[in-house]
C-alpha positions as CSV (number, residue, x, y, z in Angstrom):
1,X,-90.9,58.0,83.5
2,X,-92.8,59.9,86.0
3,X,-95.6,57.8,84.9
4,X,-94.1,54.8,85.5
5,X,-93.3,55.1,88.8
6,X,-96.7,56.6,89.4
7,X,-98.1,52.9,87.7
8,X,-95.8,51.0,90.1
9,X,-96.9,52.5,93.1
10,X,-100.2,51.5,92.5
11,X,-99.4,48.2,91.9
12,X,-97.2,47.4,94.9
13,X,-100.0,49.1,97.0
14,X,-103.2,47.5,95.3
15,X,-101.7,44.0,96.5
16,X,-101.5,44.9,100.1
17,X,-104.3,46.9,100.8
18,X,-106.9,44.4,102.6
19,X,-104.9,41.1,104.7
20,X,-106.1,40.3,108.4
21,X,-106.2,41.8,111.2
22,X,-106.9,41.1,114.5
23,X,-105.8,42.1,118.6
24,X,-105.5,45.6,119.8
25,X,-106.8,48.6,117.6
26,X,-108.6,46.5,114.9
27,X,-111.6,49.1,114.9
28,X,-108.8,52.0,114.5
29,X,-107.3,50.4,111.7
30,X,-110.2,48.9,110.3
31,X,-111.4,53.0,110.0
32,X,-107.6,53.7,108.9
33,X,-107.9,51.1,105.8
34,X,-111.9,52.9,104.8
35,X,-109.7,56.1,104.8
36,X,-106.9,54.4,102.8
37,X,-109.8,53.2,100.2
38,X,-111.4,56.2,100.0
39,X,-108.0,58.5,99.4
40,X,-107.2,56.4,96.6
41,X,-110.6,57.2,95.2
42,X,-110.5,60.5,95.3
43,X,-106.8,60.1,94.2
44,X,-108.1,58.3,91.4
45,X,-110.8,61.2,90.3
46,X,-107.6,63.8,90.8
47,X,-109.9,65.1,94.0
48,X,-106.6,65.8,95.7
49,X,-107.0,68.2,98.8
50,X,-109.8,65.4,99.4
51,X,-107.4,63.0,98.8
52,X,-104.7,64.2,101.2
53,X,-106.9,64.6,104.2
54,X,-108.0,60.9,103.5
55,X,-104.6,59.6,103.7
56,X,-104.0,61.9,107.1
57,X,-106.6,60.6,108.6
58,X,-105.8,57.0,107.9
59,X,-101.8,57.6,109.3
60,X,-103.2,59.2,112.2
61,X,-105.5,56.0,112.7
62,X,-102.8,53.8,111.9
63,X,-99.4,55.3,111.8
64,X,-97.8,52.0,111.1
65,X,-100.1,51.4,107.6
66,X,-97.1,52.5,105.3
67,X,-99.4,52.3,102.0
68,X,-101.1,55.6,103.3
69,X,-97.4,57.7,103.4
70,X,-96.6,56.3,99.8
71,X,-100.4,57.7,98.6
72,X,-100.1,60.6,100.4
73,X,-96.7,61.1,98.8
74,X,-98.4,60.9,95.2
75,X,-100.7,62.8,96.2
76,X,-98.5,65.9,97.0
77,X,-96.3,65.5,94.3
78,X,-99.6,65.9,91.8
79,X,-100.1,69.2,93.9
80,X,-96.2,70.3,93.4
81,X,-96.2,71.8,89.5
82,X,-95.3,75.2,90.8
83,X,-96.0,74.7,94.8
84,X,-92.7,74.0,96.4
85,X,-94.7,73.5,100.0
86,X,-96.1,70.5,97.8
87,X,-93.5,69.4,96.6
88,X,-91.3,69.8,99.8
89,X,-94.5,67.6,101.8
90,X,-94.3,65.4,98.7
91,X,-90.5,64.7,99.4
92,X,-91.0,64.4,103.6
93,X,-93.5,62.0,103.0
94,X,-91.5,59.9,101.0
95,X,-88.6,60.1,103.2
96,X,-91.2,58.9,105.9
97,X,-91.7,55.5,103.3
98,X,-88.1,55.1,103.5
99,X,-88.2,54.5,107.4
100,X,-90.7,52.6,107.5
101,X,-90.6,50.4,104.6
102,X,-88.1,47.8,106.6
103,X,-87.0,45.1,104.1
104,X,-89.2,46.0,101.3
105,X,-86.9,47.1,99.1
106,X,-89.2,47.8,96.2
107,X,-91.2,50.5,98.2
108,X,-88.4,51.8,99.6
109,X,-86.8,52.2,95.7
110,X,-90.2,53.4,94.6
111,X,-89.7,56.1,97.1
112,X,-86.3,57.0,96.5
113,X,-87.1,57.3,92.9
114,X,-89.9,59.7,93.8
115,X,-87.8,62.0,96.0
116,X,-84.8,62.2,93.1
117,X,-87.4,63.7,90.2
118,X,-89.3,66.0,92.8
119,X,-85.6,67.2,93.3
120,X,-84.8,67.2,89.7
121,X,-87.7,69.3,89.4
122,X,-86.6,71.7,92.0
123,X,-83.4,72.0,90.3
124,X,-82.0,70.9,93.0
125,X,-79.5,68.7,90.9
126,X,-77.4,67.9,94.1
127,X,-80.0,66.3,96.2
128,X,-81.6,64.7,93.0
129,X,-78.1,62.8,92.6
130,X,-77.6,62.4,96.8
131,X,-81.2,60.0,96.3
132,X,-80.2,58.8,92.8
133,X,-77.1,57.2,94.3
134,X,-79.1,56.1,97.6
135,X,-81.2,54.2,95.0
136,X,-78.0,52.5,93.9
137,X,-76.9,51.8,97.3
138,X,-80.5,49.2,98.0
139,X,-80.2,48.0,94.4
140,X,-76.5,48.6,92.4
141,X,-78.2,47.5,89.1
142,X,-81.2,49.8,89.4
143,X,-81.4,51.5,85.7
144,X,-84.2,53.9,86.3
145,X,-81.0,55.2,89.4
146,X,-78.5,55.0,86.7
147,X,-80.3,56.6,83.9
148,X,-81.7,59.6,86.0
149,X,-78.1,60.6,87.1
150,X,-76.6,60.7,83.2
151,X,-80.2,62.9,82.7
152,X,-79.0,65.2,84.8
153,X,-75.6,64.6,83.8
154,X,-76.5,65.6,80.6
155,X,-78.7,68.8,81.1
156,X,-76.0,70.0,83.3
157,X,-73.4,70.1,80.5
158,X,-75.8,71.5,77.8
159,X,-76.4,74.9,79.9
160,X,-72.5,75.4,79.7
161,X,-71.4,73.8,75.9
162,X,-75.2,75.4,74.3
163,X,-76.8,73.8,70.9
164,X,-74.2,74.0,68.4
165,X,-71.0,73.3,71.5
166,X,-70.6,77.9,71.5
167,X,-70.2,77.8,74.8
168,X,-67.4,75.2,75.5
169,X,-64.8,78.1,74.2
170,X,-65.7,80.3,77.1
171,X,-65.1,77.9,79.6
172,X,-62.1,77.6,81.6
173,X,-59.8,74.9,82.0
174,X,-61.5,73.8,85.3
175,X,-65.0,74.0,84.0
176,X,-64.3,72.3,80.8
177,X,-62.7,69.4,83.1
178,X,-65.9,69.3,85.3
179,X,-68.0,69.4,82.6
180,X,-66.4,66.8,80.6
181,X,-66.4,64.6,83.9
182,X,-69.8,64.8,84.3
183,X,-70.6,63.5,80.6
184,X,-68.0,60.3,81.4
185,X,-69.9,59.9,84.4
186,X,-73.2,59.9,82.3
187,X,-71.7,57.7,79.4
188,X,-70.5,55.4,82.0
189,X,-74.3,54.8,84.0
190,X,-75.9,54.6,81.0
191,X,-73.4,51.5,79.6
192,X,-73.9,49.4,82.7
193,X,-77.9,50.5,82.3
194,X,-77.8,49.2,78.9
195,X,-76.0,46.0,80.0
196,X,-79.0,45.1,82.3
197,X,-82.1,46.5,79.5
198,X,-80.6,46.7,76.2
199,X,-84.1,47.5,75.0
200,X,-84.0,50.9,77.5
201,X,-84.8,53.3,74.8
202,X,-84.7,56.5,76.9
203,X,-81.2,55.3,78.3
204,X,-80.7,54.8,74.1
205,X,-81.7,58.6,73.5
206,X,-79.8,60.4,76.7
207,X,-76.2,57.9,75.3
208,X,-76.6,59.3,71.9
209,X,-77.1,63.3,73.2
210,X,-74.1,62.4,75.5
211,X,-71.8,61.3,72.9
212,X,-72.6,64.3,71.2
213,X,-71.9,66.7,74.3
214,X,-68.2,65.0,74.4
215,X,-67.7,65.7,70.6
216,X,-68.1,69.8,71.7
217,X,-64.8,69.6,73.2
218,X,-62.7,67.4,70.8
219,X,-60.5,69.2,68.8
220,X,-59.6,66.3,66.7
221,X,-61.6,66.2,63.4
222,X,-61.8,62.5,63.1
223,X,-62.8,62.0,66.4
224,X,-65.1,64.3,66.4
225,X,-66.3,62.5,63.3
226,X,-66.6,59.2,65.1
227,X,-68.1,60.1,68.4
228,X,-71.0,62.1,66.2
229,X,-71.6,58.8,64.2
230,X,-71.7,56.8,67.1
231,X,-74.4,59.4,68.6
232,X,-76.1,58.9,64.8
233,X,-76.4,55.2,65.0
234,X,-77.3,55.4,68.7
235,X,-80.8,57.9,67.5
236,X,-81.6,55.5,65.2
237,X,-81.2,52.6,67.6
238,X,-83.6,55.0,69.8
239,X,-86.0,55.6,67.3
240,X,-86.5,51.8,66.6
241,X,-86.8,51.3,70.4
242,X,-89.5,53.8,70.7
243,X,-91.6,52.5,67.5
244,X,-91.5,48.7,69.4
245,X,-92.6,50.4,72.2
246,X,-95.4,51.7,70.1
247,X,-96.2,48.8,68.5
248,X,-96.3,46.7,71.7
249,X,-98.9,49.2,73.4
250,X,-101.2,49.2,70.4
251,X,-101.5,45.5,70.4
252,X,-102.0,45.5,73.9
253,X,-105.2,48.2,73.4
254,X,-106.7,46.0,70.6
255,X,-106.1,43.0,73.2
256,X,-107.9,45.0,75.8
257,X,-110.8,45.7,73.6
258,X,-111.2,41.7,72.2
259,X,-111.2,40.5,76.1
């Protein structure tokens, strides 16, 4: 997924780099946009400390060109696998999008997104939720929102229940009831993220393991019986997904290659 949002940025951004300028401070942000260009070329050959002092050059330039905060926000984040003063600059520089992308909704999502999984990654599951949810608030129906809090949903209630459901029996009453809330919370995103992309096949996977989580604390053999073979037919829903997705992607290579 991180991919993904890593491909939309570049989307969003590649249509706005170059539009017209004119009046007061064209040179300065006329140098701001060469900086912009040339941070996303060093971004491109993973150059990234060159990359970074690009993209501050270019905001101090032109403070109000949000495309260099989102850049320099990627930028950090590929610095962050074991840096939290990357990953904490990643996550400032994102917030900084989210002020200043006004009614662009899909930068300021994009954003959003960004600050939850650098905050996932933390294990910071609190804050990763806080900016899941703030997703949800600029776009209710948002599935990559919805499907990130039932991820963590879900990872949350493995650590205490363990592979096999060993752990639910040293749990007390309170923990099992938080636990078991957290899994109804993630079956319940994950529905209404299904009813918007049926085709969502990671949403597919984290349902089934779900399913299976809430089976750990049901004492009742036949329902136990029925949530597990709803969690079966959900992996093999997955797996299906996962081979279209396959198949889709080669034909688009071979397209690529023809053209």
């Amino acid at each position: 997924m991180r991919l993904g949002i890593k491909r939309a940025i570049i989307v969003l951004l590649g249509i706005g780099l170059v539009f017209g300028l004119s009046g007061c401070g064209l040179i300065a942000k006329l140098k701001a946009r060469d900086h912009l260009n040339k941070g996303v070329r060093f971004y491109s050959e993973k150059k990234y400390d060159e990359a970074v002092e690009s993209f501050k050059e270019s905001i101090k330039l032109d403070p109000s060109l949000t495309n260099s905060y989102l850049y320099l926000g990627m930028t950090y984040a590929a610095l962050s696998t074991g840096r939290q003063d990357n990953a904490n600059a990643a996550i400032k520089t994102y917030q900084e999008v989210v002020e200043r992308a006004g009614e662009r909704t899909d930068l300021k999502v994009i954003a959003m997104t960004s600050i939850a999984v650098l905050y996932e990654d933390l294990e910071n599951v609190d804050k990763a939720k806080e900016w899941c949810r703030k997703i949800l608030e600029v776009q209710p129906d948002n599935t990559e929102g919805l499907y990130r809090i039932a991820v963590i949903d879900f990872k949350l209630s493995f650590r205490k229940t363990g592979t096999t459901g060993e752990g639910v029996a040293q749990l007390s009453e309170e923990e099992q009831a938080k636990t078991l809330k957290l899994i109804d919370e993630g079956i319940t995103v994950l529905s209404k993220a299904l009813e918007k992309n049926p085709d969502f096949s990671n949403a597919v996977d984290y349902l089934n393991l779900l399913y299976r989580e809430q089976a750990k604390f049901t004492k009742e053999e036949d329902q136990k019986r029925e949530l597990n073979r709803k969690a079966d037919q959900l992996s093999l829903k997955a797996l299906e997904l996962h081979r279209k997705e396959e198949s889709e992607k080669a034909k688009k290579g071979k397209t690529k290659k023809i053209a």
